[in-house]
N, C-alpha and C positions, 0 to 999 in steps of 0.2 A: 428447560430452565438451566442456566447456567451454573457450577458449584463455585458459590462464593467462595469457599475454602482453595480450590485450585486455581480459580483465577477470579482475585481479589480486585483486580481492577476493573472486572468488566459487571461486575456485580454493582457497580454504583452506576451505570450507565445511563444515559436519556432515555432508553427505551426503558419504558414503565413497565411493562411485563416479562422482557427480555424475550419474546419470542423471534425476534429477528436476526438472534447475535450470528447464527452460522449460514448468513446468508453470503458467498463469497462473489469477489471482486476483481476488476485488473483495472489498473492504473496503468494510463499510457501518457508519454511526452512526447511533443509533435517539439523536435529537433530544429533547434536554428541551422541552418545554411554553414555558418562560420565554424561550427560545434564539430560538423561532421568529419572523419578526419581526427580528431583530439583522443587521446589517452585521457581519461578525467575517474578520480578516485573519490570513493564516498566520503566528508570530511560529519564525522557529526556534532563538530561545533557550529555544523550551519542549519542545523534541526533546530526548529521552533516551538521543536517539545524533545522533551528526554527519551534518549533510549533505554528502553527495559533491561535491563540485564538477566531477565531469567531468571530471579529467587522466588523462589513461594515460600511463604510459612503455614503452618496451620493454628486454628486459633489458643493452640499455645505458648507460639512463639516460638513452635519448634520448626527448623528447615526439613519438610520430608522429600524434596527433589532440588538439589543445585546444578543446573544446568548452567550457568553462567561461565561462556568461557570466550578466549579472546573472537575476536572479531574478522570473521572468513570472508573480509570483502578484498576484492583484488581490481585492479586499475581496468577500463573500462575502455576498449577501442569501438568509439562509436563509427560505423559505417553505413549506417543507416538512416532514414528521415523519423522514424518511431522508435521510443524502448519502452516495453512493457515490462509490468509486473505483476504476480499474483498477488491477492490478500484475502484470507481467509474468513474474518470475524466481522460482520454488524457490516456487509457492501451496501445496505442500505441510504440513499439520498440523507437522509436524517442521520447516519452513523459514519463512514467513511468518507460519505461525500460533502455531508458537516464542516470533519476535519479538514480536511485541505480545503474548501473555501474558506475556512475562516482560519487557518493557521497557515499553508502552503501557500503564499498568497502572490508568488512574483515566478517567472521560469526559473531561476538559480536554486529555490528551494525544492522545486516541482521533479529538476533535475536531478538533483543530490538524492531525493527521496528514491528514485526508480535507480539510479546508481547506485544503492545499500542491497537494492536486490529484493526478491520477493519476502512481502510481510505473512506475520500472523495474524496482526492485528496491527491497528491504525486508531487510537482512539486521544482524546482531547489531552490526557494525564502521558500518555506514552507511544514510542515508535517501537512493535516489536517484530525488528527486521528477524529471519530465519539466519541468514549470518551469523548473528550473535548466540546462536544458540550451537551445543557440543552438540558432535555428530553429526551436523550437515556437512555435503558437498558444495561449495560452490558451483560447478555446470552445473546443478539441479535446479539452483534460486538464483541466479544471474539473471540480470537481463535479455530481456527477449525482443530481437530488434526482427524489423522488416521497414521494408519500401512505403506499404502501404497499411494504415490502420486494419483493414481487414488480415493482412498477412500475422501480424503482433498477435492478434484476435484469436486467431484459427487454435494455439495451443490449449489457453483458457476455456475448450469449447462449453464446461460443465460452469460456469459463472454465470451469475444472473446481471449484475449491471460493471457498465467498463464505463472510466472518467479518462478523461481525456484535457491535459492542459495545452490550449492551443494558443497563443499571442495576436492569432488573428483575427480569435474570435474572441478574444475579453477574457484570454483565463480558464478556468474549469466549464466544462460541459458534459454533458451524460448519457447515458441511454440505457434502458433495458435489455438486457437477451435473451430474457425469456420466448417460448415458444409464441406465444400469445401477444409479444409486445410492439408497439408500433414501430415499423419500419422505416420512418422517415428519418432516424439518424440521430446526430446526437441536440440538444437544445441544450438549453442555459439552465446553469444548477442555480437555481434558488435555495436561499434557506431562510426555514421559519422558525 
């Protein structure tokens, strides 16, 4: 069970029991042709939801952790055909994968997101990139390119499902990587 009191936002979540929140994730983008080659920096005025800044209160009103400090994202030389990212909280079809089909909804946002760097969470109220938070590295939550979706894959190996925005295939798609889960690759994210 989640504590509402440390993280207030994910205490309201769609998941009714909250038994799914630390199921972890990777977000990958299947790179345009033209892209490759480019310097391109995170802008988060192109976020279709706010980025967290990392304040908690407790139900006093009192701040007992402020993490909030500037923003460790640095310009991005894409040379690759994939970039991946980690994210931590709700990788669930219904929880992260929610989110970007229904708010990520074009490449330019799809890109921007994996160009902020790996998250903690991804959910419908807020973006919260690890960048923004004090005491991360950048080489740690940067982007994670390769040639081939399986190479992107390979660092994530402890994740249960990777999303994947591809243009030639209509957008978000998905799959499991669990031990147990079908191998036929990724299919079309629905949401209900």
């Amino acid at each position: 069970m989640v504590n509402s009191q440390i993280f207030p936002n994910f205490a309201a979540s769609n998941n009714k029991n909250n038994k799914d929140m630390s199921t972890r994730s990777v977000i990958i983008v299947k790179v345009r042709k033209e892209d490759i080659g480019k310097e391109m920096k995170f802008n988060e005025a192109l976020l279709p939801i706010p980025l967290d800044k990392w304040d908690y209160e407790d139900l006093d009103g009192n701040v007992w952790r402020r993490e909030g400090g500037k923003n460790l994202c640095e310009p991005v030389v894409i040379n690759e055909q994939y970039l991946a990212i980690y994210c931590h909280w709700d990788g669930y079809p219904s929880g992260v994968g929610a989110v970007l089909k229904e708010k990520f909804l074009d490449y330019h946002s799809a890109l921007n997101l994996v160009i902020g760097g790996s998250c903690s969470a991804l959910d419908e109220k807020y973006v919260r990139h690890y960048a923004n938070r004090e005491g991360e590295k950048w080489e740690y939550i940067k982007p994670t390119q390769g040639k081939t979706q399986k190479e992107v894959l390979k660092p994530f190996g402890w994740s249960e499902y990777a999303y994947l925005f591809d243009e030639a295939r209509g957008g978000w798609v998905y799959k499991s990587l669990t031990r147990n889960s079908d191998k036929n690759g990724f299919k079309s994210l629905s949401v209900k």
